[in-house]
Backbone bond lengths (Angstrom), bond angles and torsions (degrees), N, CA, C in turn:
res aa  C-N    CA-C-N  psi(-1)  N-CA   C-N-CA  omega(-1)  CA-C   N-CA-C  phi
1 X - - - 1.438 - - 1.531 108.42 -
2 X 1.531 114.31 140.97 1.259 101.22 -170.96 2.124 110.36 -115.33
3 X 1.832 89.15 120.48 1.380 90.28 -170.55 1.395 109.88 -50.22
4 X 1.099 145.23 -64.59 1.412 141.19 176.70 1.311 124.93 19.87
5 X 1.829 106.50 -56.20 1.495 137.66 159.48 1.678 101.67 -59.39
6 X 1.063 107.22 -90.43 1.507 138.51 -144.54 1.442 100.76 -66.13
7 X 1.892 144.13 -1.41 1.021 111.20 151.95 1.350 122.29 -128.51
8 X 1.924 105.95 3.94 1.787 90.95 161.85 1.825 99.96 -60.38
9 X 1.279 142.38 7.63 1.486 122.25 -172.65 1.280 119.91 -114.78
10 X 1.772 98.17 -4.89 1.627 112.86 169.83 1.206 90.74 -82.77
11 X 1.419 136.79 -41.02 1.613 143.03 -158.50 1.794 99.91 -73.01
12 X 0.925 115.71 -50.57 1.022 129.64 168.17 1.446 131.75 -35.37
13 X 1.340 97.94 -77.68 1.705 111.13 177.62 1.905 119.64 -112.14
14 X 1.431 106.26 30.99 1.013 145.89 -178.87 1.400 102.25 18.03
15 X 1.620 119.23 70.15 1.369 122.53 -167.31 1.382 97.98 -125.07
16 X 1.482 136.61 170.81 1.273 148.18 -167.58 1.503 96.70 -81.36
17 X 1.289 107.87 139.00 1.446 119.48 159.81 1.339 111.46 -113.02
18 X 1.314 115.95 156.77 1.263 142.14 -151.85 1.750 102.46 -135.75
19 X 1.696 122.37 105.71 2.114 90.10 179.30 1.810 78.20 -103.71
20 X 1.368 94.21 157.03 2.011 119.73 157.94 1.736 91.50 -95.88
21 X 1.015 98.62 170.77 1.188 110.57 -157.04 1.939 102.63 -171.54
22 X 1.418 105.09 136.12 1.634 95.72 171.15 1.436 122.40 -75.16
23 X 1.261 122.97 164.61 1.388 114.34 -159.62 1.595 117.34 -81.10
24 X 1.573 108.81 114.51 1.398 114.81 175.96 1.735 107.56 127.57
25 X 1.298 112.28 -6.37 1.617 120.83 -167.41 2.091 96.10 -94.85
26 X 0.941 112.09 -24.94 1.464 117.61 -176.13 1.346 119.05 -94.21
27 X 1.704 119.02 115.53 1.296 117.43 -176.05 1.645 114.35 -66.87
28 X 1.191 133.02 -172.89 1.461 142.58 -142.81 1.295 115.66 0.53
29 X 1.389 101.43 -142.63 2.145 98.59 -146.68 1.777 97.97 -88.56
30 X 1.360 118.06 142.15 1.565 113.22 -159.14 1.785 87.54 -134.07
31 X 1.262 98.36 161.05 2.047 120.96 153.73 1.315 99.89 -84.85
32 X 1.240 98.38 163.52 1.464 125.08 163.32 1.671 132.04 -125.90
33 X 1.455 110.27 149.45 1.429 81.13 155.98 1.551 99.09 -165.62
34 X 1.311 122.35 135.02 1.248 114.46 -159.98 2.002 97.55 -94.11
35 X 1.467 94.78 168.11 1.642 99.22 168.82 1.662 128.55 -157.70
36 X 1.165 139.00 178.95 1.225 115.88 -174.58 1.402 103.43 -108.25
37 X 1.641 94.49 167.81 1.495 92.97 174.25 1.656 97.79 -148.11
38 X 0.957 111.99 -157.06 2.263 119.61 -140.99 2.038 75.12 -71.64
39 X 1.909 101.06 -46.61 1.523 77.94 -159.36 1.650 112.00 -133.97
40 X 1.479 94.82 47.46 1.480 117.46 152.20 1.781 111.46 147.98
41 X 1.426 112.40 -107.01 1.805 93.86 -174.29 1.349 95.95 -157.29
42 X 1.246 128.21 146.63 1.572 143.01 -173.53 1.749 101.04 -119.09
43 X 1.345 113.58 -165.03 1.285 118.61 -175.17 1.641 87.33 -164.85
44 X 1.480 95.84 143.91 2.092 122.28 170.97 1.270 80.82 -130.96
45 X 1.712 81.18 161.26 2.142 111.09 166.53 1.703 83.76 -174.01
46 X 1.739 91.27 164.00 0.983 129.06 -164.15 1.517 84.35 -146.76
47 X 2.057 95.41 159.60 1.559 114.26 -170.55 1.332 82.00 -78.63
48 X 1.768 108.71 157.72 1.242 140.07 -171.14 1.396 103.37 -63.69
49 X 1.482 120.72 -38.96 1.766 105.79 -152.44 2.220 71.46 -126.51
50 X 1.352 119.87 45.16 1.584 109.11 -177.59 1.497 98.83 -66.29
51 X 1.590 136.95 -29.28 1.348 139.67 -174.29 1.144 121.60 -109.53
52 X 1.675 127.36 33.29 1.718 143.31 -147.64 1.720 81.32 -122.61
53 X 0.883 100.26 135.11 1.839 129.40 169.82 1.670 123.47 -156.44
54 X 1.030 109.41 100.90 1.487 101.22 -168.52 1.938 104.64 -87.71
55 X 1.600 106.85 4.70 1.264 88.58 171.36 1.694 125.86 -121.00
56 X 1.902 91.47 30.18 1.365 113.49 162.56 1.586 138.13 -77.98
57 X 0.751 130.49 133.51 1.598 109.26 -167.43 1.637 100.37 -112.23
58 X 1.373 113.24 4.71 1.512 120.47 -176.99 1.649 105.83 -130.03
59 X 1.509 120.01 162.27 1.814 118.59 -172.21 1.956 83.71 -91.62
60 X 1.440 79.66 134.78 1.822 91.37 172.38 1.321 130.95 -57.30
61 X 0.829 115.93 133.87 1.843 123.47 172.76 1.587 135.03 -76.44
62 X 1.321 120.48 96.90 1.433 112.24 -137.50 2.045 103.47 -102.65
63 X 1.251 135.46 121.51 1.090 106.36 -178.47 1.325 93.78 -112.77
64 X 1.575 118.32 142.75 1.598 138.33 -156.67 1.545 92.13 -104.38
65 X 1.185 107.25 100.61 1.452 107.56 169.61 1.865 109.05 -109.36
66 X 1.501 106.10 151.54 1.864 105.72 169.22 1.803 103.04 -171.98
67 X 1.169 108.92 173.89 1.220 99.95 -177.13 1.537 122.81 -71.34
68 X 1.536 114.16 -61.52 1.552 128.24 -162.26 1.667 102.53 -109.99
69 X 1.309 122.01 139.55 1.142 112.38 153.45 1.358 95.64 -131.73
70 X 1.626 105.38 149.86 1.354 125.95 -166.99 1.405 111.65 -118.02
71 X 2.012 127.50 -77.27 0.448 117.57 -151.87 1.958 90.98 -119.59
72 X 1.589 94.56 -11.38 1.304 93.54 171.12 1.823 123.19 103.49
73 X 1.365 100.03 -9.72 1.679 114.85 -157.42 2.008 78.84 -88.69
74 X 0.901 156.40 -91.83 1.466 162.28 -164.16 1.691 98.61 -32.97
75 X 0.921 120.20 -35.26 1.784 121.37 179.02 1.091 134.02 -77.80
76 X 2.091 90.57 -34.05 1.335 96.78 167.81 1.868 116.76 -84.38
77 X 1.267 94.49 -41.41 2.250 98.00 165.81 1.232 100.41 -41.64
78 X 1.125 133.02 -51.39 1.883 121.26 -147.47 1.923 87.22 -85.30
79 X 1.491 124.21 -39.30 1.914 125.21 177.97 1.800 86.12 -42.58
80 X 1.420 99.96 -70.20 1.990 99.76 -167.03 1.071 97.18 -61.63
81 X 1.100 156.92 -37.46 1.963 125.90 -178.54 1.056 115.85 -86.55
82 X 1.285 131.03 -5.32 1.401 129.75 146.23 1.432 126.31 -60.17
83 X 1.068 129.67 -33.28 1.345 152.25 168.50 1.655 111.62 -82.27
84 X 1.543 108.54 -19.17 1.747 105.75 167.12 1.554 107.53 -94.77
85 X 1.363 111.53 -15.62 1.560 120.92 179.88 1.846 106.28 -88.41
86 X 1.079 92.25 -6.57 1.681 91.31 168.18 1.404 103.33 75.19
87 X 1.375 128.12 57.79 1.432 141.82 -178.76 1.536 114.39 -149.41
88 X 1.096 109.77 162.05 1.947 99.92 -175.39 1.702 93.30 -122.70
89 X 1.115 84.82 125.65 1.959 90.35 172.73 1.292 109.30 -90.09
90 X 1.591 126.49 104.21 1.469 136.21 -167.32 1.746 95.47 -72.75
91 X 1.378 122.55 -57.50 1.489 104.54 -160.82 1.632 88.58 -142.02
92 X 1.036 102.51 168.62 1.629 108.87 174.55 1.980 100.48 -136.48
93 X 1.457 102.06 150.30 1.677 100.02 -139.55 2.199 82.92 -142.13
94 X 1.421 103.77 114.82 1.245 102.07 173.90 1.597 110.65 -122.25
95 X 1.125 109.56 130.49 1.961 105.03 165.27 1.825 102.52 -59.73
96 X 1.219 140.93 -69.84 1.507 138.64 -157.89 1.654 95.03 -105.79
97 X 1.052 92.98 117.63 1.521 101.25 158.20 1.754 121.05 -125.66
98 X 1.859 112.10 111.14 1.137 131.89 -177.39 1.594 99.20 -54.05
99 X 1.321 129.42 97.90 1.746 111.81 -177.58 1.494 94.80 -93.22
100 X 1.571 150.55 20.75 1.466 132.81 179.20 2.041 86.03 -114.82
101 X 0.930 113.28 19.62 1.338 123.89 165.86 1.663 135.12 -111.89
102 X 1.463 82.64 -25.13 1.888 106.51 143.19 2.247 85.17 64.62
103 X 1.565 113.89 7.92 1.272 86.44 177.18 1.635 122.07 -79.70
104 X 1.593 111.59 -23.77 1.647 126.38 170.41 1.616 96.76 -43.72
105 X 1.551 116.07 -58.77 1.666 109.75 -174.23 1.710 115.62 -59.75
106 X 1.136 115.24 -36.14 1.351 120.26 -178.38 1.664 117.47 -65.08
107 X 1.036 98.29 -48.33 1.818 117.26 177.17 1.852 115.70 -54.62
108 X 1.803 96.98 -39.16 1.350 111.22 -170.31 2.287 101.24 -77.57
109 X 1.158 105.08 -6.94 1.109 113.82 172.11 1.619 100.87 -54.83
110 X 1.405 121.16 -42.17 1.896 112.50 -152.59 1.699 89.02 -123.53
111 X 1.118 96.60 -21.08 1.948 96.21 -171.00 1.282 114.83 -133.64
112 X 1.714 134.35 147.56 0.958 136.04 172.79 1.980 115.07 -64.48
113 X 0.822 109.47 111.28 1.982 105.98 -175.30 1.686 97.75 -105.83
114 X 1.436 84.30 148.73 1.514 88.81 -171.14 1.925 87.27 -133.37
115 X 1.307 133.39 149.54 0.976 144.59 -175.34 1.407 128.20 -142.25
116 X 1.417 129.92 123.29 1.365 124.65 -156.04 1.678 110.20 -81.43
117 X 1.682 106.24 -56.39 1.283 123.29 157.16 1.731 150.20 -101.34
118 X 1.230 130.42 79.09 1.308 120.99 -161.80 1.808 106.05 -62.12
119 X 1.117 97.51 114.36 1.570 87.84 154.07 2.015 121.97 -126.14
């Protein structure tokens, strides 16, 4: 995920950020979740307790923001580790969306996607 985006909007609306990360780049104990891609399969994780608040009385509300989605396989791993981190990912939010890659349509199957640019 590329901070660039993702923390003038923590700065902003002074909300928790969350980074994914490929597997092995993130210090202490992490999830996983592997996925495919055009020419074979990668792996993301997130810290174990990244959605743990003990002074919540409700499961957190996560909005999945990143720049490009293409084929869609990285958007959908980071939806499931949000959901293994015990958080609900309400919408997932891209600036470029590849639409002859049909992954924005595929994704919108389990989650609401919202997209800045179709090309």
């Amino acid at each position: 995920m590329d901070l660039s985006l993702e923390l003038p909007l923590h700065i902003l609306w002074v909300l928790a950020l969350c980074l994914f990360a490929k597997k092995g780049k993130l210090p202490y104990t992490t999830i996983s979740e592997k996925y495919s891609l055009e020419y074979g399969f990668s792996e993301i994780e997130i810290h174990i307790d990244a959605f743990k608040n003990e002074n919540l009385e409700h499961t957190p509300k996560v909005l999945l923001i990143d720049d490009l989605i293409a084929t869609g396989g990285t958007a959908y791993a980071a939806a499931n580790l949000i959901q293994k981190g015990g958080a609900t990912c309400i919408e997932v939010c891209f600036i470029i969306n590849l639409e002859s890659l049909k992954g924005s349509k595929e994704l919108e199957k389990i989650i609401p996607v919202f997209n800045v640019l179709d090309l």
